[in-house]
C-alpha positions in Angstrom: 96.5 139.5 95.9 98.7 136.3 94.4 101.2 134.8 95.9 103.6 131.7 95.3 105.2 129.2 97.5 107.4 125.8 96.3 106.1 122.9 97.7 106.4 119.2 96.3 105.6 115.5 95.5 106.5 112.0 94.9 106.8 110.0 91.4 107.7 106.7 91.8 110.5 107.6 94.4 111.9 111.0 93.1 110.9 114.1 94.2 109.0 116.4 91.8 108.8 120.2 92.2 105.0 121.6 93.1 104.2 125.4 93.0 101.4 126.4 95.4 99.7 129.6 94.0 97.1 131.6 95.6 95.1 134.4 94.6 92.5 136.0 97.4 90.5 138.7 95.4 86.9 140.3 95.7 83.6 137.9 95.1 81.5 135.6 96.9 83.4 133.8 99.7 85.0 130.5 98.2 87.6 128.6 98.5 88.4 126.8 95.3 91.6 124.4 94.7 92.4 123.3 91.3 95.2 121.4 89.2 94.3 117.9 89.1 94.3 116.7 92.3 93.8 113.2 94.2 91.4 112.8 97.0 93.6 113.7 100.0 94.7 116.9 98.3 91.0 117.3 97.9 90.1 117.4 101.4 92.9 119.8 102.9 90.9 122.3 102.0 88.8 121.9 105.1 92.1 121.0 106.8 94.1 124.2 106.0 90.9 125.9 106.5 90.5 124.5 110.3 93.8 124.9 110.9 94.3 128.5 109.9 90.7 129.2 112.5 92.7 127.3 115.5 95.6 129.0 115.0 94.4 132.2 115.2 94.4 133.4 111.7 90.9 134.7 109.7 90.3 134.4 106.4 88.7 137.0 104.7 85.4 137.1 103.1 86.4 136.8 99.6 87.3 134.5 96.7 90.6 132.3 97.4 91.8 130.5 94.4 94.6 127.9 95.0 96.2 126.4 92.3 98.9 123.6 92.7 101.4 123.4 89.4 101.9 121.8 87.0 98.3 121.3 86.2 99.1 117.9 84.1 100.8 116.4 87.4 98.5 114.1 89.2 99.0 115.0 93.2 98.4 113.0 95.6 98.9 113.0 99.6 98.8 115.6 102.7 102.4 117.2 102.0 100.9 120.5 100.7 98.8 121.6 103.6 101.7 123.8 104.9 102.8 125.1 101.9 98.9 125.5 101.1 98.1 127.8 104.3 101.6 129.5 104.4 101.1 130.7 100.4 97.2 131.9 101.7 98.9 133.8 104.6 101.0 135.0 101.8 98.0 136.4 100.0 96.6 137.8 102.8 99.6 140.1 103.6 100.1 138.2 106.9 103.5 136.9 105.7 106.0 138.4 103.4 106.2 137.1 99.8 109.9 138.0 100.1 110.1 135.7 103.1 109.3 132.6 102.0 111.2 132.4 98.4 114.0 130.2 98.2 112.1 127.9 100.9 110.6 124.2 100.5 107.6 124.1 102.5 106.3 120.4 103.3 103.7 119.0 105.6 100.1 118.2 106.6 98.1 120.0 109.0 95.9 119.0 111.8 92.6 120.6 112.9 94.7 122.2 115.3 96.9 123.6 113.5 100.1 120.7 114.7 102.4 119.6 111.6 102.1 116.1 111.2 105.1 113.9 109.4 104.7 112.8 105.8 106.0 110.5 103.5 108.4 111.1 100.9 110.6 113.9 102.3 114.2 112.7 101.5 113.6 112.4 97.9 111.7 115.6 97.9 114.3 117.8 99.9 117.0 115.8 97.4 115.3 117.3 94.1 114.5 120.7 95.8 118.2 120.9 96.0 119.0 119.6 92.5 117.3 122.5 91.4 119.1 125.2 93.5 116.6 125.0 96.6 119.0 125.3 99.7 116.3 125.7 102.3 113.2 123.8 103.5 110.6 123.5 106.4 109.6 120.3 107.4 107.7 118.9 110.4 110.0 118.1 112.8 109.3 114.1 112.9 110.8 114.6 109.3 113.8 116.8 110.2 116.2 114.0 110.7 115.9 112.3 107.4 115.7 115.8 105.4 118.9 116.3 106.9 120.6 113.9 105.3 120.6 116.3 102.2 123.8 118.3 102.3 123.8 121.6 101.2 120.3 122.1 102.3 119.2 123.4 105.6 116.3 122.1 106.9 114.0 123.6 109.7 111.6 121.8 111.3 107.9 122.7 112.9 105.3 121.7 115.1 103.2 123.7 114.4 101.6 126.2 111.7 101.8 129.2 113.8 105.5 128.2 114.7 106.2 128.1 110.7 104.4 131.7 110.9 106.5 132.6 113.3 109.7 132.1 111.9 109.6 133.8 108.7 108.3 136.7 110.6 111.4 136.5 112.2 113.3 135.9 109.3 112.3 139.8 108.6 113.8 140.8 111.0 117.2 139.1 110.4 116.7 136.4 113.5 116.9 132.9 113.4 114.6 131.4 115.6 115.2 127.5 114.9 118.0 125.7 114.5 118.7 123.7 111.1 118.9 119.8 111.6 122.6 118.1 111.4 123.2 114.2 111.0 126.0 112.8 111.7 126.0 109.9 108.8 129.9 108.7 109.3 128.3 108.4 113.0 125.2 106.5 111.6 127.5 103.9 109.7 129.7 103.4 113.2 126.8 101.8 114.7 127.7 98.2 115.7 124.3 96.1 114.2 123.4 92.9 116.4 122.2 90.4 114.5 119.2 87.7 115.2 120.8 85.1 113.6 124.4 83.9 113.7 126.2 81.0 111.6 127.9 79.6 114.6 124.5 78.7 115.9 123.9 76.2 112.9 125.0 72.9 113.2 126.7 70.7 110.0 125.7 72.3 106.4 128.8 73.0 105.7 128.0 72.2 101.9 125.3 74.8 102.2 127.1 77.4 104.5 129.8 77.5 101.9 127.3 78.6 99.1 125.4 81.2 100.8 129.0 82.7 101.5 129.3 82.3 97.8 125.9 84.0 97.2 127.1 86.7 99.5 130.2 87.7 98.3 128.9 88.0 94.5 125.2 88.7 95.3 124.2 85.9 93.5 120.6 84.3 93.6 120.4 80.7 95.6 117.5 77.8 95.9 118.0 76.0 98.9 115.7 72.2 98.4 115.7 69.9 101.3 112.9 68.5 103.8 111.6 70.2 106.7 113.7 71.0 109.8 116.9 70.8 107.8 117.5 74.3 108.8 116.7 76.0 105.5 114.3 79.4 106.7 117.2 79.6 109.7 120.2 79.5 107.5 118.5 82.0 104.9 117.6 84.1 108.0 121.7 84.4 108.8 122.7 85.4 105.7 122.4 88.8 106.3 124.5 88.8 109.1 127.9 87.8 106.6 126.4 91.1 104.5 129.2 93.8 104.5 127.1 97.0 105.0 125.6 99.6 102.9 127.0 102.2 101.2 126.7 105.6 101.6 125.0 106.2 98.2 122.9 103.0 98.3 121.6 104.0 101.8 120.4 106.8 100.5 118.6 105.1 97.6 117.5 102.6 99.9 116.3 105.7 102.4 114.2 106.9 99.2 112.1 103.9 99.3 111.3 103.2 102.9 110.5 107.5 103.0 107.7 106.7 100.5 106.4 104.2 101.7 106.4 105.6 105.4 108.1 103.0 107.0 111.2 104.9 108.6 110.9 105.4 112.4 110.2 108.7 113.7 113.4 110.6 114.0 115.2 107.7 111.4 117.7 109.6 109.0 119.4 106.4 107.2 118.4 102.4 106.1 122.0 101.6 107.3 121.4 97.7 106.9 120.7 96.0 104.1 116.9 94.7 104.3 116.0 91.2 104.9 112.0 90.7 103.0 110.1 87.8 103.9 106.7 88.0 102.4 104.7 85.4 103.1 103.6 83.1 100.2 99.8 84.1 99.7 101.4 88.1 99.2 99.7 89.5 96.1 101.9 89.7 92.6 100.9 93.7 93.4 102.1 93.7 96.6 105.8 91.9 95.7 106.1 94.3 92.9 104.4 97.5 93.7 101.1 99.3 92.5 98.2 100.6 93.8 96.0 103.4 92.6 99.1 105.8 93.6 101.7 103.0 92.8 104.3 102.8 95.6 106.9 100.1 95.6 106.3 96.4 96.6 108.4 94.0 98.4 111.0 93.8 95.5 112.0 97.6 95.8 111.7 97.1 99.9 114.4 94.6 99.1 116.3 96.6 97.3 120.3 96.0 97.8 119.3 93.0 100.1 117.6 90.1 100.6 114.4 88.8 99.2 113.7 85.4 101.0 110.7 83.7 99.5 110.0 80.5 101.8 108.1 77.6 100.3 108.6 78.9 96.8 106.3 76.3 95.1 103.0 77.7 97.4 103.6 81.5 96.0 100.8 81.9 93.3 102.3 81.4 89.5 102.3 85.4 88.3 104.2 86.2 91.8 107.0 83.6 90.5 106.6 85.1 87.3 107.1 89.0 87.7 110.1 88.4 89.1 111.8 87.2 85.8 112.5 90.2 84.5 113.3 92.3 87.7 116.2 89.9 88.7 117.8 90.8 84.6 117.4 94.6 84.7 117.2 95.0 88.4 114.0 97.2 88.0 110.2 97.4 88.4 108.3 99.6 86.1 104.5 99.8 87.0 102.5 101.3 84.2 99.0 103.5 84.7 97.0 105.7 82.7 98.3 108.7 83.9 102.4 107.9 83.9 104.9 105.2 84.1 106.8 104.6 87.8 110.0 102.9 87.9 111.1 101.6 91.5 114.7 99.9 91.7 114.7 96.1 92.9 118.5 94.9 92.7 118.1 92.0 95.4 119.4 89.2 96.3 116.6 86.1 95.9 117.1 83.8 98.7 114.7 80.9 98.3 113.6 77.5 100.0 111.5 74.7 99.3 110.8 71.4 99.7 111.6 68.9 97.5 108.2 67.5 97.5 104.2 67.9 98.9 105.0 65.9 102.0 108.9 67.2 102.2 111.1 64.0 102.2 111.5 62.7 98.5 113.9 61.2 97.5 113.7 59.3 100.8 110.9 56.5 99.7 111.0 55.1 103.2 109.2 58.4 104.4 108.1 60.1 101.3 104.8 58.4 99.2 104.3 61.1 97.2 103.9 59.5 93.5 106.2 60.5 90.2 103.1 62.4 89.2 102.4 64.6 91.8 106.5 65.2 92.4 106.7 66.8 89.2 103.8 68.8 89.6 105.0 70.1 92.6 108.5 70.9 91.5 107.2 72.5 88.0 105.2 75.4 90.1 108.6 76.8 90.0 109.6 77.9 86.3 112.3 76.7 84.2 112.7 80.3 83.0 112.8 81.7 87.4 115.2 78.4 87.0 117.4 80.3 84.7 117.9 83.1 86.9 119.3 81.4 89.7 122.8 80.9 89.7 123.3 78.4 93.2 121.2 75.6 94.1 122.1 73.8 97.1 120.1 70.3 98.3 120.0 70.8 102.2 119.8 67.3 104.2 118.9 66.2 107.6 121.0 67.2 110.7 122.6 63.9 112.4 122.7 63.4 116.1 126.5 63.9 116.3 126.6 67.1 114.2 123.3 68.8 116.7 125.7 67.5 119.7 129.5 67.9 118.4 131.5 69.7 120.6 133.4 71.4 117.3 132.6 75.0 117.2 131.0 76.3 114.1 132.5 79.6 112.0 131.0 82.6 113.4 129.2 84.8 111.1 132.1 87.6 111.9 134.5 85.6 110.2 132.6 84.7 107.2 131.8 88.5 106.7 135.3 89.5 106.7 136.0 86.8 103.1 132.9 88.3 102.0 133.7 91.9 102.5 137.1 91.1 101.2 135.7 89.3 97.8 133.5 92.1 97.4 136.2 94.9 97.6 138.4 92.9 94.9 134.7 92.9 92.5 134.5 97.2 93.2 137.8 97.9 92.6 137.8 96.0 89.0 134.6 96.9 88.3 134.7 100.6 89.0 134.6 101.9 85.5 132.1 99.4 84.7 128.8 100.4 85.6 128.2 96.8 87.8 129.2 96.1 91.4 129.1 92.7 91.8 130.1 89.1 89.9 126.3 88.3 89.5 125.6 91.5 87.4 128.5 90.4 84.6 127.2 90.4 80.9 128.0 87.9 78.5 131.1 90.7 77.0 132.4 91.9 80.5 132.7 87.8 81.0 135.4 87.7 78.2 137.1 91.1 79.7 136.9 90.0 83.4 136.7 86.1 83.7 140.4 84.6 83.2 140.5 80.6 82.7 143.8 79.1 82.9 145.0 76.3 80.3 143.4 73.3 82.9 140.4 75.9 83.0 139.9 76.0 79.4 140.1 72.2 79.2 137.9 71.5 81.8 135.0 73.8 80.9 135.6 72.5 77.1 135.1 68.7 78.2 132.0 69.6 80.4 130.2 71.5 77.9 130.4 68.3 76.0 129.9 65.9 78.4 126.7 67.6 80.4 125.1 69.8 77.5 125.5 73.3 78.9 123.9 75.9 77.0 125.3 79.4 76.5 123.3 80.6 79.3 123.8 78.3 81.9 128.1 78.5 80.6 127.9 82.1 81.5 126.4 81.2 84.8 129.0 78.9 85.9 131.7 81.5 84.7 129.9 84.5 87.2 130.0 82.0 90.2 133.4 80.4 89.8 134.5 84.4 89.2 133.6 85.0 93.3 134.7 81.7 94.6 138.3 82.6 92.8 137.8 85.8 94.6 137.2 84.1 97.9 140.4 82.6 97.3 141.8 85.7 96.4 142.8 84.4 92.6 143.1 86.6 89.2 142.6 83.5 87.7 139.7 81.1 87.3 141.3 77.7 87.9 139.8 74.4 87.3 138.9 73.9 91.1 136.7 77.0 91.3 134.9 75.5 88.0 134.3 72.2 89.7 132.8 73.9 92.7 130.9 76.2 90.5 129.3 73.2 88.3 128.5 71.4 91.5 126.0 74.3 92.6 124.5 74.3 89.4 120.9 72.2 88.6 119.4 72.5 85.1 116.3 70.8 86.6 115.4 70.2 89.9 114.8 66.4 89.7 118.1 66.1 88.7 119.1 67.5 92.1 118.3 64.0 93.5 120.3 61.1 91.9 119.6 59.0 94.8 115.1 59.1 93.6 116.1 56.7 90.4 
């Protein structure tokens, strides 16, 4: 006898659509599973098998066929246990066909027959509905985040006899579990605590003013100064000034962390934007994603946050390097034999260094590092990653007055409300754009969107001629002096939002120290 039930899979992060056919028929007892499969898929054949015993359910003694489709789909993980021993069950006449149509069946069995959680389920459960599915069964540590799907209702298990159970039920018209509901306005209520909070750093104001810059456009920042300055503490507050995610991008967001298997049990939503902090001897496959089943790295983790790489210089070259393109098309595509993957990775790079091997050059009373080994050290880091970089801020030593001034710095509250303010101005202009931020302008959207007054013109006229800028680093300047205009709540680029912007800008970073001559 054949039967069919939908299961499904994961490439890159979207959901793909798996049929599950059976056919039990007369022969020698076997149990054979075909349509290129991975290893895990492999061995759930013994699974299902054991888990069909303990629950209480024989087999017959004769040939079962399974067959997972499309046959040129590579599948990979324990998601297709349920659907595997419900569509045998199926064959067998223990369940209706009728009964389980319509349905999404996802999960991986235990010897016992329990349910266990897998990864991947809100991408999954989101194309099952793109292609009319409007119900599912899940295991219940997944029921949460499947819920997040509207029009969908989700069911979940804990065990295979349970999933039995309720389609039998079904047949008789009675519903015996409740679907999942999520309250997501609820989720985005939450009040977030923070680690970190501006008011607890003391002086930087230089530098606190250009990671509120970097904030409100999402622009890319180097922060260079020795160590204790306060560099890894500041970068660690910036996402408290973050406005929060929105509805859409948490769901994206959701996508990534579901493969990867990093939401809690019983999480539904990423309602914060991340905060990465690889450490610097991370692998270039780890940062961007890969793997024999490629899943995404530390970029796409990032993704609609903050990617803070500290001592930028130590990460090995090709780490440094595959970022280059991911920070211009905000993308990762990982290519293997069998497909391509693209994971999104539209962060935020935050990163810190020193300015030197020892950490105090340009100061020669401290520093006795030679001219030789300075450059070294500062050419790890690529003109090209250079490029890419729109704020570059030289951090300096914390006086005694500043650590003990009585003057109370600006909470991170009120920096987030200017943020979240310049941010609304950039998605309301740019809504019939296909950008959300000033950072993500293109050289033709700059003519359409960046206004200079007369002083404006004059200004950035004089210091292309005086300091060289090429076309590149011009457009740079424009996209950062865009979202300090909109701090100030300006249409118009005026010549003091220039000035600030050239003043975060280094061509080269031994030009960030006129004092080392």
């Amino acid at each position: 006898m054949y039967s069919w039930v939908l299961s499904g899979t994961v490439c890159g992060v979207e959901g793909c659509s798996v049929g599950v056919e059976v056919d039990v028929s007369s022969g020698l007892p076997v149990f054979d599973m075909v349509g290129y499969l991975g290893f895990a898929v492999r061995e759930s054949r013994e699974r299902v098998r054991t888990a069909l015993k303990n629950s209480g359910f024989l087999l017959p003694a004769k040939r079962i066929t399974v067959n997972l489709s499309p046959a040129d789909l590579h599948k990979e993980g324990s998601a297709f246990d349920l659907a595997i021993a419900i569509a045998i069950l199926v064959a067998i006449g223990a369940v209706p066909q009728k009964q389980v149509e319509g349905y999404l069946v996802l999960g991986e069995l235990g010897l016992n027959g329990e349910v266990r959680s897998v990864n991947g389920v809100l991408p999954m459960l989101s194309h099952a509905f793109s292609c009319g599915i409007s119900k599912a069964i899940v295991p219940c540590s997944n029921v949460q985040e499947g819920a997040v799907v509207e029009g969908i209702r989700v069911y979940g298990v804990r065990s295979l006899k349970e999933a039995v159970s309720f389609f039998l039920a079904q047949e008789q018209g009675i519903e015996e579990i409740t679907p999942a509901q999520v309250d997501v306005r609820g989720l985005f209520s939450l009040e977030r605590n923070y680690q970190r909070d501006f008011s607890e750093i003391a002086g930087q104001d230089f530098v606190k003013r250009a990671l509120e810059i970097a904030a409100a456009g999402f622009h890319n920042i180097l922060l260079v100064g020795p160590p204790g300055a306060g560099k890894s503490m500041m970068a660690q507050c910036l996402p408290s000034i973050l406005p929060g995610l929105t509805l859409a991008e948490s769901i994206e967001l959701t996508k990534i962390y579901s493969v990867r298997g990093l939401l809690g049990e019983g999480e539904s939503l990423i309602t914060r934007r991340p905060f990465r902090a690889p450490h610097h001897t991370v692998s270039c496959t780890a940062v961007t994603g890969g793997g024999r089943s490629p899943l995404p790295g530390e970029m796409s983790l990032a993704h609609k946050g903050i990617l803070f790489l500290d001592e930028l210089p130590e990460f090995k070259r090709e780490v440094i390097e595959a970022m280059r393109q991911p920070l211009e098309e905000g993308r990762v595509t990982v290519s293997r034999l069998q497909a391509a993957y693209t994971f999104p990775s539209d962060f935020m790079l935050v990163a810190a260094m020193n300015p030197c091997l020892c950490g105090y050059y340009p100061d020669r009373m401290r520093c006795r590092c030679s001219e030789g080994q300075i450059q070294r050290y500062l050419s790890k880091v690529s003109q090209p990653l250079l490029d890419r970089i729109d704020l570059c801020v030289q951090t300096r030593p914390v006086s005694y007055e500043q650590l003990h001034s009585r003057k109370s710095a600006e909470s991170s509250q009120q920096i987030r409300g200017r943020v979240t303010r310049a941010q609304l101005l950039q998605r309301e202009r740019y809504q019939n754009s296909g950008i959300v931020f000033n950072s993500q302008l293109s050289a033709k959207q700059l003519e359409q969107f960046c206004f200079l007054d007369e002083e404006g013109e004059a200004f950035m006229k004089q210091a292309m001629g005086r300091f060289d800028f090429s076309a590149r680093t011009y457009h740079r300047i424009l996209r950062v002096a865009r979202t300090i205009a909109d701090l100030a709540e300006s249409d118009t680029i005026r010549q003091s939002h220039l000035c600030e912007a050239i003043a975060y800008h280094n061509g080269n970073l031994k030009n960030m120290f006129p004092d080392s001559e």
